[in-house]
C-alpha positions in Angstrom: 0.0 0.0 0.0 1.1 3.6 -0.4 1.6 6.1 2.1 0.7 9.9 1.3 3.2 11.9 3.7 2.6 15.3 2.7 0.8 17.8 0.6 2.0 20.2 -2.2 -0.2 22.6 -3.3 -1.6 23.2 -7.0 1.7 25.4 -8.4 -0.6 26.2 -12.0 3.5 25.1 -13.2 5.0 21.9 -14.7 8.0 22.1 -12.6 7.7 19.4 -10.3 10.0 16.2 -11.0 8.7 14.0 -8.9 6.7 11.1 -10.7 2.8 11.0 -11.3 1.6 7.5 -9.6 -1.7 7.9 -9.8 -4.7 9.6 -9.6 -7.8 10.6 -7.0 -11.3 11.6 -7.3 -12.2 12.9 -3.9 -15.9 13.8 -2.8 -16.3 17.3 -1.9 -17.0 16.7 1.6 -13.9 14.1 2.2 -11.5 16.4 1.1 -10.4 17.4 4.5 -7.9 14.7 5.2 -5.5 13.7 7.8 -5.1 9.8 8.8 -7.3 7.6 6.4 -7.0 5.7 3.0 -8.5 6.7 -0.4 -9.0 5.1 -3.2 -6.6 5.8 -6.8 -8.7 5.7 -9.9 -7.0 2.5 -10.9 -8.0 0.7 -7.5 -4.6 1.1 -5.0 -5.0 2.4 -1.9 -3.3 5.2 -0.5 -3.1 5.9 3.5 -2.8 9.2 4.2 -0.8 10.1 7.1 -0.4 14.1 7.3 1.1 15.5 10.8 -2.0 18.1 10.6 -5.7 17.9 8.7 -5.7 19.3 5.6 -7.9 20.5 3.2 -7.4 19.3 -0.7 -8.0 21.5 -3.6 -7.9 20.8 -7.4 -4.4 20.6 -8.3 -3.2 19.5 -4.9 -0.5 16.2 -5.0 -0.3 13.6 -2.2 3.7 13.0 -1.8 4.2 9.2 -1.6 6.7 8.0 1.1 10.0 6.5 -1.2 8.9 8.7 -4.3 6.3 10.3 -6.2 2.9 12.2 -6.3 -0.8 11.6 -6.3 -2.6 14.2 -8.3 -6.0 15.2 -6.4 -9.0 16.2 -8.2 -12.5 16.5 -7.0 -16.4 16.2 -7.6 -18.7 18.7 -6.5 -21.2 15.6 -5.1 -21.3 14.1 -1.6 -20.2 10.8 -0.9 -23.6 9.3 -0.1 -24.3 10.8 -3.7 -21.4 8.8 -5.6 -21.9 5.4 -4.6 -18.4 5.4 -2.1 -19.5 4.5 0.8 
């Protein structure tokens, strides 16, 4: 399983060199993360493990213990209302 360790914010640049290994779709209202898993769009797991609750915007990466980013995205619906339960 991966482990998210930290956040970096949406830059708007291409600069950052760390790999892309995967992606997430987050329901608005479980954006505010500090300890829990989520799910990657190609079924992996991530646990997050932040030292202080966040909140995840568009554009924000999930930095993967040992190497690379998670790119964050969201959906404006609930999670009752996506079937994620």
């Amino acid at each position: 399983m991966l482990k998210a360790i930290a956040v970096k914010g949406a830059s708007g640049d291409d600069s950052d060199t760390e790999p892309l290994v995967g992606r997430a779709v987050l329901p608005h209202d479980e954006r505010h993360l500090r300890r829990r898993t989520i799910r990657l769009d190609d079924g992996r797991t991530v646990l997050v493990d932040l030292p202080a609750t966040v909140v995840l915007g568009a554009g924000d990466r999930l930095v993967i213990e040992g190497g690379g980013v998670v790119a964050v995205s969201y959906t404006h619906l609930r999670a009752h209302e996506t079937g994620r339960n």
